[in-house]
Biopython code that builds the backbone (N, CA, C, O; Angstrom):
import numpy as np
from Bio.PDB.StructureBuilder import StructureBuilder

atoms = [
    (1, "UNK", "N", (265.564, 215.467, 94.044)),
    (1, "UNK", "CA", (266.066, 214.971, 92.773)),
    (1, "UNK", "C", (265.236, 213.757, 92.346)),
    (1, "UNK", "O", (265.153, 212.770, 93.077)),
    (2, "UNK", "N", (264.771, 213.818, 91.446)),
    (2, "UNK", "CA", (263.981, 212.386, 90.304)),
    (2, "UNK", "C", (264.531, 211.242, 90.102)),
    (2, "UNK", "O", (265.206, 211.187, 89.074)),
    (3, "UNK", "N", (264.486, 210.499, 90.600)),
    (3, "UNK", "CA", (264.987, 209.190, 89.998)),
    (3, "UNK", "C", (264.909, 208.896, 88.338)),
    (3, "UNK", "O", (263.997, 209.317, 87.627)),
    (4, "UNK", "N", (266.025, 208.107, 87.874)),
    (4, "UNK", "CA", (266.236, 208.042, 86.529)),
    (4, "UNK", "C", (266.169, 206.470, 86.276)),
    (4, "UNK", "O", (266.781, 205.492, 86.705)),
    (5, "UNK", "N", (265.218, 206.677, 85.449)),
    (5, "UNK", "CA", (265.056, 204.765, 84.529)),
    (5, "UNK", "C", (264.943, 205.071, 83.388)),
    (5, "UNK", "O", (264.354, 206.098, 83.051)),
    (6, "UNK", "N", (265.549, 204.142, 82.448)),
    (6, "UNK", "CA", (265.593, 203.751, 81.301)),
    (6, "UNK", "C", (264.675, 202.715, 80.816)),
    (6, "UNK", "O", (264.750, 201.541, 81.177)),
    (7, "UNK", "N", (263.421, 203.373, 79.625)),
    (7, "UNK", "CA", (262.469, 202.213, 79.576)),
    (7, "UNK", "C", (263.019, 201.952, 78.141)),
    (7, "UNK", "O", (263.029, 202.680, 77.149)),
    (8, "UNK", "N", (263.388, 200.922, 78.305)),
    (8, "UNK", "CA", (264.098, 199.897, 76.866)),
    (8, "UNK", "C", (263.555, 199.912, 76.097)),
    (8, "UNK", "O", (263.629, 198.827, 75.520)),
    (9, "UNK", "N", (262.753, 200.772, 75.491)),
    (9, "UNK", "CA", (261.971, 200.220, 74.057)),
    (9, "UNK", "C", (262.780, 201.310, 72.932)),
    (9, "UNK", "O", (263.619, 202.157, 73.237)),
    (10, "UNK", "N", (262.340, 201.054, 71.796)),
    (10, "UNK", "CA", (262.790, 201.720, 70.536)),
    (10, "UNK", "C", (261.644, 202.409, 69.999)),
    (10, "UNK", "O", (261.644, 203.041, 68.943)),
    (11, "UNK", "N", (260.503, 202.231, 70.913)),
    (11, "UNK", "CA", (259.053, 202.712, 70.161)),
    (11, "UNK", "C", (258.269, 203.908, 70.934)),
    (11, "UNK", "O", (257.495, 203.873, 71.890)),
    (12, "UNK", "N", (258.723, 204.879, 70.221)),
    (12, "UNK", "CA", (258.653, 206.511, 70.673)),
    (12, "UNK", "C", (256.994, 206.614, 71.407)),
    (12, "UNK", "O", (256.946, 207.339, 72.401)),
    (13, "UNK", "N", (255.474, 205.845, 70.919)),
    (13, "UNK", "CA", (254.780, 205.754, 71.424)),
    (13, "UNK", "C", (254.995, 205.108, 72.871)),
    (13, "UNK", "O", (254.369, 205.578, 73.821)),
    (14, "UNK", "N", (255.552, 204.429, 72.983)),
    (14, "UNK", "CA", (255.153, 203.725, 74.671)),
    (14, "UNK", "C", (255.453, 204.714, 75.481)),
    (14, "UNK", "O", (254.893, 205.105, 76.505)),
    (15, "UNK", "N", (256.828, 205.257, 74.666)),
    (15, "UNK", "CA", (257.926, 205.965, 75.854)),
    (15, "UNK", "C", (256.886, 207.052, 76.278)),
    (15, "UNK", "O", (256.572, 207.187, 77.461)),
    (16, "UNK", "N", (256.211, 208.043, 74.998)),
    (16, "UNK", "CA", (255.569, 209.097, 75.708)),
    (16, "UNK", "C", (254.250, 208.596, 76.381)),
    (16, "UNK", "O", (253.757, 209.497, 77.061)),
    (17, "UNK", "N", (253.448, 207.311, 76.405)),
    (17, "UNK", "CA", (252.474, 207.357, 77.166)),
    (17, "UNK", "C", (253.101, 206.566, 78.678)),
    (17, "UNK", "O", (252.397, 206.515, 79.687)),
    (18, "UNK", "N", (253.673, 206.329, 78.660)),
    (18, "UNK", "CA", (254.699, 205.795, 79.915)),
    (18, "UNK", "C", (255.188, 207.071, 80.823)),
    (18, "UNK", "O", (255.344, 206.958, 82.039)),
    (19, "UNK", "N", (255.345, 207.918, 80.334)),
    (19, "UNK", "CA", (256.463, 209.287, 80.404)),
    (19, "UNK", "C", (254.977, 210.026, 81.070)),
    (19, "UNK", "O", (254.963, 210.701, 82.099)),
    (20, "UNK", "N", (253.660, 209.686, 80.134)),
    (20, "UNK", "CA", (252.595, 210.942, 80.890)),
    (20, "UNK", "C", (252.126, 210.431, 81.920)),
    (20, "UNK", "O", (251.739, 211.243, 82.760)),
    (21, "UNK", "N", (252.003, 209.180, 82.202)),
    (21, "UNK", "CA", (251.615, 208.044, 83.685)),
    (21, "UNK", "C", (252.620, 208.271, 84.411)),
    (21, "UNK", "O", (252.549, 207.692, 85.495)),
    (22, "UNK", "N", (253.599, 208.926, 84.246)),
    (22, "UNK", "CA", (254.555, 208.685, 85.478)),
    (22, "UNK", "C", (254.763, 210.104, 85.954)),
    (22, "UNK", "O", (255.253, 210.237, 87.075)),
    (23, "UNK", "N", (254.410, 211.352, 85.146)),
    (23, "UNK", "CA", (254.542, 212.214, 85.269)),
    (23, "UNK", "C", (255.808, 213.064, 85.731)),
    (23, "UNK", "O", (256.721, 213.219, 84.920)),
    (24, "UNK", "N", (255.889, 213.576, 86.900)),
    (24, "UNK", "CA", (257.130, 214.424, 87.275)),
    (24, "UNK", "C", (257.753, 213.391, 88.305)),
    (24, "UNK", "O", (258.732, 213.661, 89.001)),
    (25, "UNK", "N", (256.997, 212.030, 88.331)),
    (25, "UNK", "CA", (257.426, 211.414, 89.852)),
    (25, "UNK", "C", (258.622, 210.595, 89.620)),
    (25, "UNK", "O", (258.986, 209.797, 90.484)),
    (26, "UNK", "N", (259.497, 210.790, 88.097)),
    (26, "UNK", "CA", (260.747, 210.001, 87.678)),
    (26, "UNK", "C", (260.967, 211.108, 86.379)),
    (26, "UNK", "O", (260.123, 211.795, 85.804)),
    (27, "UNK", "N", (262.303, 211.006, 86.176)),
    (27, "UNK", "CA", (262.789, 211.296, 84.698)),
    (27, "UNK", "C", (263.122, 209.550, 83.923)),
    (27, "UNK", "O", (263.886, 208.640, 84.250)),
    (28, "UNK", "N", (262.184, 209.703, 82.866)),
    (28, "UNK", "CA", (262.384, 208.419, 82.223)),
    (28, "UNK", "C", (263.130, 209.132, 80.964)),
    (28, "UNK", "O", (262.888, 210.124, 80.277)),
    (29, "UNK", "N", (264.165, 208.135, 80.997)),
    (29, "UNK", "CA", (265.605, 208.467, 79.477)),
    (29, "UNK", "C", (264.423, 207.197, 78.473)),
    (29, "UNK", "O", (263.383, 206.638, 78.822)),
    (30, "UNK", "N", (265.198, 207.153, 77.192)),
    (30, "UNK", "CA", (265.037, 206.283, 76.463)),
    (30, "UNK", "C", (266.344, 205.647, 75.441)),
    (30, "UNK", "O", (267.376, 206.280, 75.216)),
    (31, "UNK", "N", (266.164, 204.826, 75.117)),
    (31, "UNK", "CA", (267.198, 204.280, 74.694)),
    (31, "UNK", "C", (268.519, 205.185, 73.867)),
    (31, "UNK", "O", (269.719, 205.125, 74.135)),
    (32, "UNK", "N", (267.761, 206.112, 72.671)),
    (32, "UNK", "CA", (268.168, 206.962, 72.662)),
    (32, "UNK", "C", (269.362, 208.120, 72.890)),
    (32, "UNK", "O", (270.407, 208.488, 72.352)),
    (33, "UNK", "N", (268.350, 208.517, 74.268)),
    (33, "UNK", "CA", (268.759, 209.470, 75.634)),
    (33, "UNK", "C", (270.088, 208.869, 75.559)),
    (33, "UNK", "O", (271.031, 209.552, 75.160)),
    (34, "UNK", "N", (270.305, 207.199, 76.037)),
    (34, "UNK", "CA", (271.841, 207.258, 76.803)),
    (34, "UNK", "C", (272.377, 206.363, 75.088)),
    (34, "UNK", "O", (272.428, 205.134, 75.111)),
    (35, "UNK", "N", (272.572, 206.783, 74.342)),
    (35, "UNK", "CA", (272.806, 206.404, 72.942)),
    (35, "UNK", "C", (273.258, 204.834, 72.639)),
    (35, "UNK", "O", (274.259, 204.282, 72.182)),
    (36, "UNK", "N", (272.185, 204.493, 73.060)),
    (36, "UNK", "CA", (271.784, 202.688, 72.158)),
    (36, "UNK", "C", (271.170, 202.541, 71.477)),
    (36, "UNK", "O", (269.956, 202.723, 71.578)),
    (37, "UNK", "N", (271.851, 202.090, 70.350)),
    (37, "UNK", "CA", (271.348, 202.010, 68.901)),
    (37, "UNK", "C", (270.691, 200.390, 68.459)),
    (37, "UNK", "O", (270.267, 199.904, 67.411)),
    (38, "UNK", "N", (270.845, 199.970, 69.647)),
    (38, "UNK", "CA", (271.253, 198.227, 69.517)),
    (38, "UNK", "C", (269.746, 198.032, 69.289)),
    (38, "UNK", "O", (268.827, 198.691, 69.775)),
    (39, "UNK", "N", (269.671, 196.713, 68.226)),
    (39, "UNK", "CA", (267.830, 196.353, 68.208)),
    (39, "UNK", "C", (268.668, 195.197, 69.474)),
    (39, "UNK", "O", (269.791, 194.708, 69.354)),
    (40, "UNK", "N", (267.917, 195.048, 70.373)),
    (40, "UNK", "CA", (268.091, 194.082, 70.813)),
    (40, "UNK", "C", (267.001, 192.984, 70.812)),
    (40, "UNK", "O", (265.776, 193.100, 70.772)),
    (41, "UNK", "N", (267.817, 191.844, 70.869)),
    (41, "UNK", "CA", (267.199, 190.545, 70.118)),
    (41, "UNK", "C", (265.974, 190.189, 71.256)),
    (41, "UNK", "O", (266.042, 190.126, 72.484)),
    (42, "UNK", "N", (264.897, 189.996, 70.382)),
    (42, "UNK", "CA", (263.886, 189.511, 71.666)),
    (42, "UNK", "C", (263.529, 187.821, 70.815)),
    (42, "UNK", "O", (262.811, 187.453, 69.886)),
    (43, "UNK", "N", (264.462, 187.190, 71.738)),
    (43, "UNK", "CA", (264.709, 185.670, 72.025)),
    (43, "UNK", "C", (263.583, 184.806, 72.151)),
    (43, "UNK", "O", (263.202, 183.857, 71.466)),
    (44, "UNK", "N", (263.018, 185.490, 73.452)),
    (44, "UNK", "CA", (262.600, 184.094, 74.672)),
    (44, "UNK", "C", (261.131, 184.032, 74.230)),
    (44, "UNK", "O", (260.725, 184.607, 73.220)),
    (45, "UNK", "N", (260.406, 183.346, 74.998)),
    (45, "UNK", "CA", (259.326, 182.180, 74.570)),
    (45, "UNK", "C", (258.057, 182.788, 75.015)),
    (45, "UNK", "O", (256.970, 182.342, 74.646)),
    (46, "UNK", "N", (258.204, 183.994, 75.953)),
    (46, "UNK", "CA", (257.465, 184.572, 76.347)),
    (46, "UNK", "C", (257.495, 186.063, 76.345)),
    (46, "UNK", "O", (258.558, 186.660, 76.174)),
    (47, "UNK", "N", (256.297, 186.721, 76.540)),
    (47, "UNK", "CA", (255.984, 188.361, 76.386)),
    (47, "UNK", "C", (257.395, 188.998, 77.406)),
    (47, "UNK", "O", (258.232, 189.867, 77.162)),
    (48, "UNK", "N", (257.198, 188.210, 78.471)),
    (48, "UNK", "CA", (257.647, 188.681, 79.984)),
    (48, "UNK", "C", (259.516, 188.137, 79.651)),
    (48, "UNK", "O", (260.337, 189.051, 79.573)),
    (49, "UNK", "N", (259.953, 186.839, 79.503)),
    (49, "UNK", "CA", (260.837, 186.901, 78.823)),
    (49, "UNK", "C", (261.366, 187.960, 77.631)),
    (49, "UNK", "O", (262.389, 188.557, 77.967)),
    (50, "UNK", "N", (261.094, 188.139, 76.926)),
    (50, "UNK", "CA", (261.569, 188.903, 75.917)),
    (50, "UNK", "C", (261.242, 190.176, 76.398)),
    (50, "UNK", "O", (261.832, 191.073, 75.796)),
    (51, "UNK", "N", (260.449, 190.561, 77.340)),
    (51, "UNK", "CA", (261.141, 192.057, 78.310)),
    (51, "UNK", "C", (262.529, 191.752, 79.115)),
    (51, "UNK", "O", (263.636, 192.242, 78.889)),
    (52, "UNK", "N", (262.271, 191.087, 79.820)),
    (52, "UNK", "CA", (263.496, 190.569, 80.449)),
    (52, "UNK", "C", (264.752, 190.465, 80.037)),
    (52, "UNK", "O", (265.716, 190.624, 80.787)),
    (53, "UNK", "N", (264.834, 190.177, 78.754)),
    (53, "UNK", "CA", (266.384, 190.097, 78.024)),
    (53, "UNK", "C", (266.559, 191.726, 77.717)),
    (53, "UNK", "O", (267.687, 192.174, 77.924)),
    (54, "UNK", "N", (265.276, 192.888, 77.116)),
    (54, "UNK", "CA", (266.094, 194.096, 76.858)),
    (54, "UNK", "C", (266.572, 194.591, 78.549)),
    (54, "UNK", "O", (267.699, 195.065, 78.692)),
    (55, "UNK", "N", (265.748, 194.459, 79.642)),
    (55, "UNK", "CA", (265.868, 195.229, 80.644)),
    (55, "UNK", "C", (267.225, 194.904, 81.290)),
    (55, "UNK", "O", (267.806, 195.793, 81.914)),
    (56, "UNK", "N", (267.935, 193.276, 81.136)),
    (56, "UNK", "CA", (268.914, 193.003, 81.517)),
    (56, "UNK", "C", (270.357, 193.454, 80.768)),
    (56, "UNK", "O", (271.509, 193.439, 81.201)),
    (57, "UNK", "N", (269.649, 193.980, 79.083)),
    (57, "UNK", "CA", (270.643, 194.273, 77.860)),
    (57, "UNK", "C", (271.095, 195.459, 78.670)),
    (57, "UNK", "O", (272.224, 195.596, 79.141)),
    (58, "UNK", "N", (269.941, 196.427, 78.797)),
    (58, "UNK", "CA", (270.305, 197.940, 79.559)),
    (58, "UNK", "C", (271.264, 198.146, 80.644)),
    (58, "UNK", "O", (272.243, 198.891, 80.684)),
    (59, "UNK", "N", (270.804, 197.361, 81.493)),
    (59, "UNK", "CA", (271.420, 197.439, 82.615)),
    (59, "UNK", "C", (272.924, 196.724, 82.875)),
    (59, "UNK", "O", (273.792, 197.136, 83.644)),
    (60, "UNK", "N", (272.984, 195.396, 81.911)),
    (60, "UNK", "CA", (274.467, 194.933, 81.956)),
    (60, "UNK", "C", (275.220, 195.552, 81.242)),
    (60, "UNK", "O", (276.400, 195.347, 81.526)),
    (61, "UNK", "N", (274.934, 196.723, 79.832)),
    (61, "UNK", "CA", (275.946, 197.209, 79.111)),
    (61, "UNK", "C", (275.744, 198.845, 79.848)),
    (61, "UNK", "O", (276.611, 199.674, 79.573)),
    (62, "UNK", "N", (274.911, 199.142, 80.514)),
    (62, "UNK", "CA", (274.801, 200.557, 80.651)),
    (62, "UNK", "C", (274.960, 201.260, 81.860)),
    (62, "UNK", "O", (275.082, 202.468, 82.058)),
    (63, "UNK", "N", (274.929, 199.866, 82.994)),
    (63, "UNK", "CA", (274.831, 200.052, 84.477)),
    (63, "UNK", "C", (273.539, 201.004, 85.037)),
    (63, "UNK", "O", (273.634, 201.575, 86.124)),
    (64, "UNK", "N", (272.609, 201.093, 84.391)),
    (64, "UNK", "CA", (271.709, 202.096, 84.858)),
    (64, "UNK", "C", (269.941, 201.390, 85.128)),
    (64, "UNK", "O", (269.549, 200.362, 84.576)),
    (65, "UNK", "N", (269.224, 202.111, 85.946)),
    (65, "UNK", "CA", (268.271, 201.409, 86.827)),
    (65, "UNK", "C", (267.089, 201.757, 85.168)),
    (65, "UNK", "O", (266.641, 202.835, 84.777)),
    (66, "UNK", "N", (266.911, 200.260, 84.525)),
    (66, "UNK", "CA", (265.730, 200.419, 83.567)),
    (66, "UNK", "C", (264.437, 199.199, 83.817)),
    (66, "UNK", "O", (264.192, 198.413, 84.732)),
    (67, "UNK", "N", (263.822, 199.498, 82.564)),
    (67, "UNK", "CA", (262.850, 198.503, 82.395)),
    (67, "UNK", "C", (262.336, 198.456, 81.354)),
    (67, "UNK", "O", (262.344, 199.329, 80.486)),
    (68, "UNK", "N", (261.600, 196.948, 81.321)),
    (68, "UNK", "CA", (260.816, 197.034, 79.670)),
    (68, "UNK", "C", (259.675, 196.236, 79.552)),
    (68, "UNK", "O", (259.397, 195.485, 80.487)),
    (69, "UNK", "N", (258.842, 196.280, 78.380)),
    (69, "UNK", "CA", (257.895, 195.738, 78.244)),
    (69, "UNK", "C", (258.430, 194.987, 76.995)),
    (69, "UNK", "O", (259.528, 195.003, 76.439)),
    (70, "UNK", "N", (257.089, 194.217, 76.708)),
    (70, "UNK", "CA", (256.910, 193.220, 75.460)),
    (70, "UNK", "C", (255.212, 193.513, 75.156)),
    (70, "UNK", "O", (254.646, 193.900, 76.179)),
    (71, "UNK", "N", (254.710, 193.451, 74.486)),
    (71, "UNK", "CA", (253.379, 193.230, 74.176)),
    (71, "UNK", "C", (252.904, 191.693, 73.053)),
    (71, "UNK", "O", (253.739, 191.189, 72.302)),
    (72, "UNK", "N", (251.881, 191.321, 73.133)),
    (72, "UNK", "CA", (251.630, 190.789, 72.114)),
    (72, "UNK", "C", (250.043, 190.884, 72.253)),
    (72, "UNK", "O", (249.385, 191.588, 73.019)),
    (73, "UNK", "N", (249.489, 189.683, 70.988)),
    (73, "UNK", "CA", (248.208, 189.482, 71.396)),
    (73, "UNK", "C", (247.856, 187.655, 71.176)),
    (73, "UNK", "O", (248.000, 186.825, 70.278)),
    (74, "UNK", "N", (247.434, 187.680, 72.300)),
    (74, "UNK", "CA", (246.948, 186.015, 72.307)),
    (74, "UNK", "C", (245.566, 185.973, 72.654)),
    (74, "UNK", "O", (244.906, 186.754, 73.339)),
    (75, "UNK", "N", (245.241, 184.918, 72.058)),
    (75, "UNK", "CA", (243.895, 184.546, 71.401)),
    (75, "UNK", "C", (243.964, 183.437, 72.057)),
    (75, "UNK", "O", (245.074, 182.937, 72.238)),
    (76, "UNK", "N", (242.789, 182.807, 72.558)),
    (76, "UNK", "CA", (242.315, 181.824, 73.611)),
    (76, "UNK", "C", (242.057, 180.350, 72.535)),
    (76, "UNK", "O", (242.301, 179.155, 72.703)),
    (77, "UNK", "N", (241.446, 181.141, 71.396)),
    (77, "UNK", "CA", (240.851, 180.161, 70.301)),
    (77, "UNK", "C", (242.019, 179.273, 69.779)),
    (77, "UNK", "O", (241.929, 178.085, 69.471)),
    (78, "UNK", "N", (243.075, 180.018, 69.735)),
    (78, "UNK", "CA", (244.056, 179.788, 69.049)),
    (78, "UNK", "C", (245.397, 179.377, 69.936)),
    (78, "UNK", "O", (246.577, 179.178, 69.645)),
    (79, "UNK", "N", (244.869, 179.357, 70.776)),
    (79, "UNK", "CA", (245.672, 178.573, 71.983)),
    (79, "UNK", "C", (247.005, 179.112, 72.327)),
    (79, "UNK", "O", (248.049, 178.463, 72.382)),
    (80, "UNK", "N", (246.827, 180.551, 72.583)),
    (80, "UNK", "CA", (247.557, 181.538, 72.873)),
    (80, "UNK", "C", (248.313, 182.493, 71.756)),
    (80, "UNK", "O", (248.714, 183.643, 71.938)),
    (81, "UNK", "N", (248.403, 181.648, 70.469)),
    (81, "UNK", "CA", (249.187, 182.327, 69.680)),
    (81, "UNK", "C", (248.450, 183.751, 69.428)),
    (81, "UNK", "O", (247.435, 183.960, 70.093)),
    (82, "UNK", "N", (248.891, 184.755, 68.506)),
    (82, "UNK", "CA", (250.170, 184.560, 67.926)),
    (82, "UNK", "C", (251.396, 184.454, 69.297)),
    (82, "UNK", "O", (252.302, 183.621, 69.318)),
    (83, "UNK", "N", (251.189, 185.344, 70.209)),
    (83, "UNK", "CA", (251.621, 185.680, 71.464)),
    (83, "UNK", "C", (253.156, 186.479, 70.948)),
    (83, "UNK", "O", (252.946, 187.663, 70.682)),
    (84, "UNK", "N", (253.940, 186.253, 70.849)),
    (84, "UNK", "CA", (255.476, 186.427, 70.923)),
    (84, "UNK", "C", (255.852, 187.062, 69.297)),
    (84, "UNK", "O", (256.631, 187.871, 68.792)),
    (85, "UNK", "N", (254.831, 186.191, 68.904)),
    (85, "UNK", "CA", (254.816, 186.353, 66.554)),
    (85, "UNK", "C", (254.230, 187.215, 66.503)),
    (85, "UNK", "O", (254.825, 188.015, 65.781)),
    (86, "UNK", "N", (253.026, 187.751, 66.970)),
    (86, "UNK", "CA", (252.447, 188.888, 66.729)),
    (86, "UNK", "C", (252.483, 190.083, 65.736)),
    (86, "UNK", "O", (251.639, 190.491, 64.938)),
    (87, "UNK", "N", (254.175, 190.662, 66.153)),
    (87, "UNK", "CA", (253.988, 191.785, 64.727)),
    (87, "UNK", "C", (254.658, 190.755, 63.510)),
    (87, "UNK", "O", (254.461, 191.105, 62.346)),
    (88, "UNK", "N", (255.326, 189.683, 63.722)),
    (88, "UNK", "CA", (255.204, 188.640, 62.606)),
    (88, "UNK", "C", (254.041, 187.894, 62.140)),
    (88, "UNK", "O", (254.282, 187.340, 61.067)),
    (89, "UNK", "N", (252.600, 187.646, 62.677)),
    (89, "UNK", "CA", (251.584, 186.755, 62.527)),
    (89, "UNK", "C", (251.004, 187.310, 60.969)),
    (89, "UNK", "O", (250.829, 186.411, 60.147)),
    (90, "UNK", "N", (250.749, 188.492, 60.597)),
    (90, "UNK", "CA", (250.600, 188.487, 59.335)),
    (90, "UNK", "C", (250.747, 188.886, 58.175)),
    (90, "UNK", "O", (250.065, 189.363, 57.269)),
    (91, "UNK", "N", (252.273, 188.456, 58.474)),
    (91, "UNK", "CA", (252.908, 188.913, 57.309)),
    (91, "UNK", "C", (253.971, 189.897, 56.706)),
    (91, "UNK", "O", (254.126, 190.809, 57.518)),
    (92, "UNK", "N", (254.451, 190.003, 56.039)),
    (92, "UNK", "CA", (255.427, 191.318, 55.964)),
    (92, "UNK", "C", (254.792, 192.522, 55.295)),
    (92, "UNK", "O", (255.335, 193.610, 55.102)),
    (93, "UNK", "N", (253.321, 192.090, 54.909)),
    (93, "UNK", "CA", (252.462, 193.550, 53.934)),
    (93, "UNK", "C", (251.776, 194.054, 55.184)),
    (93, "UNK", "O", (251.372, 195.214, 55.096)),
    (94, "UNK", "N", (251.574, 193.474, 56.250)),
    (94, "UNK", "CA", (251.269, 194.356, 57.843)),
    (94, "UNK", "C", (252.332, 195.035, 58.639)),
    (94, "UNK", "O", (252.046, 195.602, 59.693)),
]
sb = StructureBuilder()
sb.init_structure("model")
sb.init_model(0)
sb.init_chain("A")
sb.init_seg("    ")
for serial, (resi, resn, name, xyz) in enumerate(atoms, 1):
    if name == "N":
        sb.init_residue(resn, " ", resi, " ")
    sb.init_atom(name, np.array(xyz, "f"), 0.0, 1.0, " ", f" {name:<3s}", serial, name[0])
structure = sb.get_structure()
């Protein structure tokens, strides 16, 4: 039998390139799958934080073994930003 995780995102791309790296060696659900509709709030100050709050959202309302990511992009020049702002950095016409 496959072990079952829940990868917290809302963004149908990760899930399926996540889903082809892992292949048959897990059944990965998605938010979806166990019906959470919730945006959940990404808070914290960091990439790794703001995974941390959905993976703990999953698991304290859902009881089930998940995980999550965050992405951003930080720039060295710019002294890490946007980092966390990212799909906010430019703008609402992006």
């Amino acid at each position: 039998m496959r072990k079952k995780f829940v990868f917290a995102t809302n963004n149908s791309h990760k899930l399926e390139e996540v889903t082809a790296i892992l292949g048959e060696k897990v059944e990965l659900l998605s938010m979806k799958d166990i019906k959470c509709d919730t945006d959940i709030p990404e808070t914290a100050d960091t990439l790794e934080g703001n995974a941390l709050l959905k993976a703990k959202y999953i698991f304290d309302n859902y009881h089930l073994d998940c995980f999550a990511d965050d992405t951003g992009l930080e720039v060295e020049a710019l002294g890490g930003a946007p980092g966390v702002y990212s799909a906010r950095y430019a703008g609402d016409a992006h």
